[in-house]
C-alpha positions in Angstrom: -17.6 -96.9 -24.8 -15.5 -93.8 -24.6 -16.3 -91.9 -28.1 -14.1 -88.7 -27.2 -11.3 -87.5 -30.1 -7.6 -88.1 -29.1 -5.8 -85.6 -27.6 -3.6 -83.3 -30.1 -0.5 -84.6 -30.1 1.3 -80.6 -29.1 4.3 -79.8 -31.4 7.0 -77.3 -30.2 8.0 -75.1 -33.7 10.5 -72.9 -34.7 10.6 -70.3 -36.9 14.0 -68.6 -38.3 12.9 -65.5 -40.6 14.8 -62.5 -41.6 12.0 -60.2 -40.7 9.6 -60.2 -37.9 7.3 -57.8 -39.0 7.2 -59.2 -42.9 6.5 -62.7 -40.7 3.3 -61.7 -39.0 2.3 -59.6 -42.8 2.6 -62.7 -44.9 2.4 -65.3 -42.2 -0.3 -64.2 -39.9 -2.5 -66.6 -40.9 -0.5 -69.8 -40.4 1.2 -68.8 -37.4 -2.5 -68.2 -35.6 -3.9 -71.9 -37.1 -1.0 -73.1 -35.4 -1.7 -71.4 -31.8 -5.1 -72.6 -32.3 -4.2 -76.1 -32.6 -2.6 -75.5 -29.4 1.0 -76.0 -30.7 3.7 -73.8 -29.2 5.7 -71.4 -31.3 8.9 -69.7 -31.3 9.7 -67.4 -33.7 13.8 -66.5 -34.3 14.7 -63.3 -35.9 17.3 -60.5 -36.4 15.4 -57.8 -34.5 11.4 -57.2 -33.4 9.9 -54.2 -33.2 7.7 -53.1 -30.5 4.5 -53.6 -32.3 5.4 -57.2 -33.9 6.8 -57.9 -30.1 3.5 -56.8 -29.2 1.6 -58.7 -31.5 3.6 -62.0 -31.2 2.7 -61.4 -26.9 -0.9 -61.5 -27.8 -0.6 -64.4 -30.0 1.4 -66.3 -27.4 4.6 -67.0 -29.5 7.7 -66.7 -27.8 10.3 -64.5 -29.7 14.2 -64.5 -29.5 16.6 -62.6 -31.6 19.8 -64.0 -33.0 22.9 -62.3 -35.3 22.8 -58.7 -33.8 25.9 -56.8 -33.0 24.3 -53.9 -30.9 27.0 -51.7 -31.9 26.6 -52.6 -35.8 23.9 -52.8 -38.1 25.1 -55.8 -40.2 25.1 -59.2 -38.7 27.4 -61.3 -37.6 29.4 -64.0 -39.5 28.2 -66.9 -40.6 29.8 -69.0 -38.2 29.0 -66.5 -35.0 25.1 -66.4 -36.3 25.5 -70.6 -36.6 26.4 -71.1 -33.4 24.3 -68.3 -31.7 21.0 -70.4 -33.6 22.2 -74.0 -32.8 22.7 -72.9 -29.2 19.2 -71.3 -29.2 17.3 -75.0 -30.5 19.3 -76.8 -28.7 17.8 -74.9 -25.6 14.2 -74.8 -26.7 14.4 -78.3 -27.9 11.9 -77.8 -31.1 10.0 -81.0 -32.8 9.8 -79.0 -36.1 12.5 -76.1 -37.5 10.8 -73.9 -40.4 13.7 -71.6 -41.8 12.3 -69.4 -44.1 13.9 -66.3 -46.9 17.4 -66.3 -48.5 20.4 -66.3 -46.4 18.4 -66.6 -43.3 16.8 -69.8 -44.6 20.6 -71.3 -44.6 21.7 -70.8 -41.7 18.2 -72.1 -39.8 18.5 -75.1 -41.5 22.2 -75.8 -40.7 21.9 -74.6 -37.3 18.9 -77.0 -36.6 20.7 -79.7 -38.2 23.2 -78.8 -35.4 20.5 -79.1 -32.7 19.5 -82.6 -34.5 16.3 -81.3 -34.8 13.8 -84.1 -36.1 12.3 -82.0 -39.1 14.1 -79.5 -40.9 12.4 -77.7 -42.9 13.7 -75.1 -45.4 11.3 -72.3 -47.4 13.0 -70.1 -49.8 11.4 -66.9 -51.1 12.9 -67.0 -54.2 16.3 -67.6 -54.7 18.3 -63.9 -54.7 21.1 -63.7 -53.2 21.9 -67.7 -53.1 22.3 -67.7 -56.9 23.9 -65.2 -59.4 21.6 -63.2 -61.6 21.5 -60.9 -64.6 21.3 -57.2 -63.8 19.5 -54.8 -66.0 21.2 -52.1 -67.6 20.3 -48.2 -66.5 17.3 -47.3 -68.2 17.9 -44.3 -71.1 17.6 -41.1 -69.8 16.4 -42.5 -66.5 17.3 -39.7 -64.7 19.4 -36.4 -64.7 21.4 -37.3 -61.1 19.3 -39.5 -59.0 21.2 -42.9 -60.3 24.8 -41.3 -61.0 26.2 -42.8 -58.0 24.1 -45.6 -57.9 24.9 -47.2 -61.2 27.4 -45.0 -63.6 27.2 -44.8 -67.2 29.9 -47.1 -67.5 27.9 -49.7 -65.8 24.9 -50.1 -68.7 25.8 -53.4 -69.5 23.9 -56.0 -68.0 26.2 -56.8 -64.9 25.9 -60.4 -62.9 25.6 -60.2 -59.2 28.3 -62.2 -57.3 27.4 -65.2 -54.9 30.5 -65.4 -52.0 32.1 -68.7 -51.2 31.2 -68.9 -47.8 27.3 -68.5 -49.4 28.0 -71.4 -51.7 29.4 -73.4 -49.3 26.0 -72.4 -46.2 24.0 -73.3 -49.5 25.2 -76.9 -50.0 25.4 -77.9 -46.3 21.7 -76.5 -46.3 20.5 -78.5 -48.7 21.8 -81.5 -47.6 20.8 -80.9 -44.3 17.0 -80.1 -44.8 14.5 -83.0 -44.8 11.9 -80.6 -46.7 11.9 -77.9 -49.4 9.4 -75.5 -50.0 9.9 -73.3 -53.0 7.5 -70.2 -54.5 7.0 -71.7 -58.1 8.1 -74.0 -60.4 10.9 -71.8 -62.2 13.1 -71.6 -58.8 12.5 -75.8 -58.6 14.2 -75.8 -62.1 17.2 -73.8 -61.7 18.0 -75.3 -58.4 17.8 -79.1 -60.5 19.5 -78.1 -63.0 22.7 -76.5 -61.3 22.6 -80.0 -59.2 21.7 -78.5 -56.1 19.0 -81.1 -55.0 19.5 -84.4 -53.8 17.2 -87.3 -54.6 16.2 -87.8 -50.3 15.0 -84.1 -50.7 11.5 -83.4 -50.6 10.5 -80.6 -52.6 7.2 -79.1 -52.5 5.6 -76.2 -54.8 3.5 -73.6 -52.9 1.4 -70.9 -54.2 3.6 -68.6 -52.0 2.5 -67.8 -48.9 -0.9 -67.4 -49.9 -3.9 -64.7 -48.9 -6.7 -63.8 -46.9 -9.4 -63.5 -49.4 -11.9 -62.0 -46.3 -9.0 -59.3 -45.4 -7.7 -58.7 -49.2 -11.6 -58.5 -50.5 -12.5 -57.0 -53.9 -13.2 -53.7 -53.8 -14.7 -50.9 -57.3 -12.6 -49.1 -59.0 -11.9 -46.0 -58.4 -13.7 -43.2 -61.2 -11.5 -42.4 -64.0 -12.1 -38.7 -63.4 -8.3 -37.7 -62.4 -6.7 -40.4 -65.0 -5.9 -43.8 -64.3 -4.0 -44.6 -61.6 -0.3 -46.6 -61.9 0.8 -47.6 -58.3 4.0 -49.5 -57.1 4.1 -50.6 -53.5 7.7 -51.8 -52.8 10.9 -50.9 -50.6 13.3 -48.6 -52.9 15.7 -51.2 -53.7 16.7 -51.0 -57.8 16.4 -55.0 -58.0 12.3 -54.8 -57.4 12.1 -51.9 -60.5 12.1 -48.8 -59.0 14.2 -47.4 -61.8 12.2 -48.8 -64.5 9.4 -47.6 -63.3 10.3 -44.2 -62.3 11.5 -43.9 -65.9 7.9 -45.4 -68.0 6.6 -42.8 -65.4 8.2 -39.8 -67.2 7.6 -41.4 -70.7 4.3 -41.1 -70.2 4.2 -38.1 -68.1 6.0 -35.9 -71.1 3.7 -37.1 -73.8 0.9 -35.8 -71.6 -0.8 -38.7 -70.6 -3.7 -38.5 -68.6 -2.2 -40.6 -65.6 -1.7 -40.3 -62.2 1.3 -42.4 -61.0 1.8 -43.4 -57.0 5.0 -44.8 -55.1 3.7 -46.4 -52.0 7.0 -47.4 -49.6 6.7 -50.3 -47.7 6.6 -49.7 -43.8 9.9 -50.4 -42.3 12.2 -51.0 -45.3 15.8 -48.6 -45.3 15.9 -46.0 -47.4 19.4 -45.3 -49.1 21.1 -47.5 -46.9 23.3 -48.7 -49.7 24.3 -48.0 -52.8 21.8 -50.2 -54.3 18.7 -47.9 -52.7 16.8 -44.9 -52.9 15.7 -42.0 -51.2 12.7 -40.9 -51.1 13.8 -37.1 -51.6 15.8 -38.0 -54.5 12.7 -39.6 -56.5 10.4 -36.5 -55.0 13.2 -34.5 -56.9 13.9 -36.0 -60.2 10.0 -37.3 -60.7 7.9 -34.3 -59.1 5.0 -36.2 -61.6 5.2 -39.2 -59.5 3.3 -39.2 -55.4 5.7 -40.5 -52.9 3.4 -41.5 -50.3 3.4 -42.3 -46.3 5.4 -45.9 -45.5 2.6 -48.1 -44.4 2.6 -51.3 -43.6 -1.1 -52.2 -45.2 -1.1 -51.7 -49.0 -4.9 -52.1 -49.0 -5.8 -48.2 -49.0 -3.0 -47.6 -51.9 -4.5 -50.7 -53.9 -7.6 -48.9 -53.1 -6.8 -46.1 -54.9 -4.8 -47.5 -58.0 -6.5 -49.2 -61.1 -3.5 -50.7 -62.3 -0.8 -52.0 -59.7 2.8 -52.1 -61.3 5.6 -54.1 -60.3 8.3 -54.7 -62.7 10.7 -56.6 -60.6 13.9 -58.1 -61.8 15.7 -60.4 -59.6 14.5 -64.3 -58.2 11.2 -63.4 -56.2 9.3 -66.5 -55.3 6.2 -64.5 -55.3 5.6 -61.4 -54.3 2.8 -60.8 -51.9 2.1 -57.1 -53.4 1.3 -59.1 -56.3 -1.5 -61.7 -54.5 -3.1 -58.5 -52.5 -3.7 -57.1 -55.7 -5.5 -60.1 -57.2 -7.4 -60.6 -54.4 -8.6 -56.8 -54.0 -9.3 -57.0 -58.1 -6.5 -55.7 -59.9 -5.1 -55.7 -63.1 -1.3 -56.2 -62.7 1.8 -55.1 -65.3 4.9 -57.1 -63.5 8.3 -58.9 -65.6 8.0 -61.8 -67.2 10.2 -63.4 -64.6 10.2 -66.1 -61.8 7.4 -65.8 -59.4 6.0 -62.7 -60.7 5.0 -64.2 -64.1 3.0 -66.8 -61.9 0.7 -64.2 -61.1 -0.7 -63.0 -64.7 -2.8 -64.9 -67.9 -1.4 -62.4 -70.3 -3.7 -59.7 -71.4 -6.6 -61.6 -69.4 -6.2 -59.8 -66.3 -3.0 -58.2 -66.8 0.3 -58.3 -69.1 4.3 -58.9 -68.3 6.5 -57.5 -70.5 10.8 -58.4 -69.7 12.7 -57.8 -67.0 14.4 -54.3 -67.3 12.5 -53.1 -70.5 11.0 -49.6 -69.8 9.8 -49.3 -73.1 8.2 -52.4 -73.1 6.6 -51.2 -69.6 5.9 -47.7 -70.6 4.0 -49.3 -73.6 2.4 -51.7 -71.7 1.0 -49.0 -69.4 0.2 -47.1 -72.6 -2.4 -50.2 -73.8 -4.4 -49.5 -70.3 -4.6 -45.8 -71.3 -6.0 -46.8 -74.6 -8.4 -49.0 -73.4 -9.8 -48.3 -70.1 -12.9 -49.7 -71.0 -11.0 -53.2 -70.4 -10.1 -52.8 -66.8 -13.1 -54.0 -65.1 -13.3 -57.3 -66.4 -9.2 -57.7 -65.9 -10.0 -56.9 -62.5 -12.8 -59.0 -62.1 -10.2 -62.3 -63.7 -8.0 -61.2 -61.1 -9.7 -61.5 -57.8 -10.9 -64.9 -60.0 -7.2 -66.0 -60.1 -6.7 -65.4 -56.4 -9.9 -67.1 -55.4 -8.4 -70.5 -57.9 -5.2 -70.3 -57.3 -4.0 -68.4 -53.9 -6.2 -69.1 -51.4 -4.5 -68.9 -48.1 -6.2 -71.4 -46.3 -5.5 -74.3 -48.8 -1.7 -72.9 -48.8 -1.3 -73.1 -44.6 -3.3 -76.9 -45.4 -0.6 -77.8 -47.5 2.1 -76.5 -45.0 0.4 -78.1 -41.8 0.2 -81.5 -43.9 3.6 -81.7 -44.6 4.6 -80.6 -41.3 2.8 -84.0 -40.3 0.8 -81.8 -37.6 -2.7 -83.0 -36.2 
C-alpha cells in the first residue's frame, strides 16, 4: 500500500503591486510561504530597484515591470497600462491574479479579466484615491512658510478630493470583474456597500491587513525617560498621512517647554516634494528646528526603538497602516485618527488613544496626557504587543490568504 502524500498541485501566481519594495516590506512573509510550497511567482510592478531585484532573484520570483514611460515619471494611461498588463498574463498564463493597492489594484484586475485568468483576486489598501474624501483644514499657525504654497490660507475649509471619470469607470469594471475581495477592515467593507459598489457574486473577505512577523517585530524596553519622552512619526511626507498636524502639536508642545523629544523618521524610497501635496525635508528642518529629521530607512525597528510613543495621525482611507502593527508588535503605545484602519489598531486609553482626523489640538493634548503620566506607558506598551499577538499575527493572515486562494 503506497502511504506517500499527493504531490502539490503547483500554482503559477501573479502579483500586480504599485511598489516592489513596499511588496517584499509588508509581503515578505507570504510571498516566501508560497516559494516554499513550491508555487511559482511573478510579481508585476511599475519599477524594481536593484536591491528588491536582488531580493526577488534570491527568492526565485520572476519580476516584470508594466506602465513606465522611460522618458516620464508618470505612468501611462489607463488604457496603454491595460493592455501592456493583459498582454503580460496572457503570456505567462497565471492560475491565480492577486492585484493589490489603489489604482494599481484596478487595473490588475481588469487586465486579468482580459487574460481570462481563472481567479481574480482584488486587495485594496484602503480605499484613497478610488473614493472622494474629506480634507482637513491647515492647522492654526502651522507654520510661518513651509505650507503657503502647499495649501493657501484661502484653502482652510475642509476641501473634498476629486475621483476622475475614467477612475470611476476602472472601478466598476474591477469590481465586477474580480471573483474575490480582500479589504483592510470593516469601515472600507461599509462604504463600498453602501455606495452600491459590490455585487452579490462578490466574495468579500476582512483581513487584519497584511499582518506581522511577531519573531522580526519582537517587543523590546523602553527607552529611559532621562532626555523626555520620545514622539516619533515614521511616514513618507505626504500631508494626507498628518505630517502637518503633527509638525504643528510638535511646536504646541515645544513652546510650552515640554520635556519632549519629537522624531520624523522618512520612509526609505518615498519622493520628497514631488508635488504640491509633499514635503521636503529641508523645509520641516527649517520651520521645526525642535523636531529630528532622521536618515530614510527602510526598517522602522531602530526608530521604534528609540520612541516611547509612536504617532500617526493620518487622515485619508488607509486600510491599515503597517507603521501602526510594527509598533504593536515591538510594544508601543500608539496616538493615530479615529479613522478607517487606523482606529482598528487602538482600545482607547488601554494601550493608546485616537483623537479626530485633522485636530492638532486634540493631538497636541493627547500627547500632553503621556507627559502627564509616564508612569502609564509600560503597561500600554505591554497591551500593545498583547493586541498584535491576538489580533495581527502574520502567520494566521497569509493562512487566511492561502485558503482562499484555494492553494494546497
Amino acid at each position: 500500500m503506497n502511504s506517500s502524500r499527493p504531490a502539490r498541485s503547483v500554482k503559477r501566481i501573479a502579483i500586480v503591486a504599485p511598489n516592489a519594495s513596499r511588496l517584499l516590506a509588508h509581503m515578505g512573509p507570504l510571498l516566501r510561504e508560497l516559494i516554499n510550497r513550491r508555487h511559482r511567482l511573478l510579481c508585476l510592478a511599475p519599477e524594481f530597484s536593484a536591491a528588491a531585484q536582488d531580493e526577488f532573484s534570491d527568492l526565485g520570483i520572476e519580476c516584470e515591470t508594466f506602465g513606465v514611460d522611460k522618458h516620464r515619471t508618470h505612468l501611462f494611461s489607463h488604457t496603454a497600462t491595460l493592455k501592456e498588463l493583459a498582454a503580460q498574463l496572457k503570456l505567462w498564463r497565471p492560475h491565480i491574479v492577486l492585484s493589490i493597492g489603489g489604482r494599481t489594484a484596478l487595473w490588475g484586475v481588469v487586465a486579468a479579466r482580459k487574460a481570462k485568468v481563472a481567479q481574480n483576486i482584488c486587495m485594496f489598501e484602503g480605499l484613497a484615491g478610488l473614493l472622494p474624501h474629506d480634507l482637513p483644514p491647515l492647522p492654526v499657525n502651522a507654520a510661518r512658510s513651509t505650507f503657503a504654497g502647499i495649501w493657501p490660507p484661502r484653502s482652510r475649509a475642509p476641501q473634498q478630493t476629486k475621483i476622475s471619470r475614467q477612475t470611476k469607470s476602472l472601478r466598476r469594471r474591477a469590481l465586477r470583474g474580480a471573483d474575490v475581495l480582500l479589504l483592510h477592515n470593516l469601515d472600507d467593507f461599509h462604504t463600498l456597500n453602501n455606495k452600491h459598489l459590490l455585487s452579490h457574486q462578490l466574495a468579500v473577505y476582512i483581513l487584519s491587513g497584511h499582518g506581522i512577523d511577531l519573531d522580526h517585530y519582537y517587543q523590546t524596553p523602553l527607552p529611559a525617560l532621562d532626555e523626555g519622552l520620545v514622539f516619533a512619526m515614521a511616514s513618507t511626507f505626504h500631508r494626507r498621512k498628518g505630517i502637518e498636524q503633527f509638525c504643528a502639536a510638535a511646536r504646541k508642545l515645544a513652546e510650552h517647554g515640554a520635556s519632549a523629544r519629537f522624531l520624523l523618521a522618512p520612509i526609505e524610497g518615498a519622493s520628497f516634494a514631488a508635488d504640491k501635496d509633499e514635503l521636503s525635508v529641508s523645509e520641516i528642518a527649517a520651520d521645526y528646528p525642535f523636531i529630528t529629521v532622521l536618515d530614510p530607512a527602510r526598517d522602522q525597528r531602530p526608530v521604534l526603538q528609540t520612541a516611547h510613543v509612536l504617532v500617526q495621525p493620518s487622515h485619508y482611507g488607509e486600510g491599515l497602516p503597517q507603521i501602526l502593527v510594527q509598533a504593536l508588535a515591538m510594544g508601543r503605545p500608539l496616538i493615530t485618527s479615529d479613522a478607517a484602519g487606523c482606529r482598528n489598531t487602538v482600545d482607547e486609553r488601554v494601550n493608546g488613544c485616537l483623537v479626530p482626523p485633522g485636530d492638532v489640538d486634540a493631538l497636541a493634548n493627547a500627547m500632553k496626557s503621556f507627559l502627564r503620566r509616564p508612569d502609564l506607558i509600560a503597561s500600554m506598551a505591554r497591551a500593545s504587543r498583547s493586541k498584535a499577538e491576538r489580533h495581527f499575527d502574520v502567520k494566521a493572515v497569509n493562512a487566511e490568504i492561502i485558503d482562499i486562494m484555494q492553494l494546497d
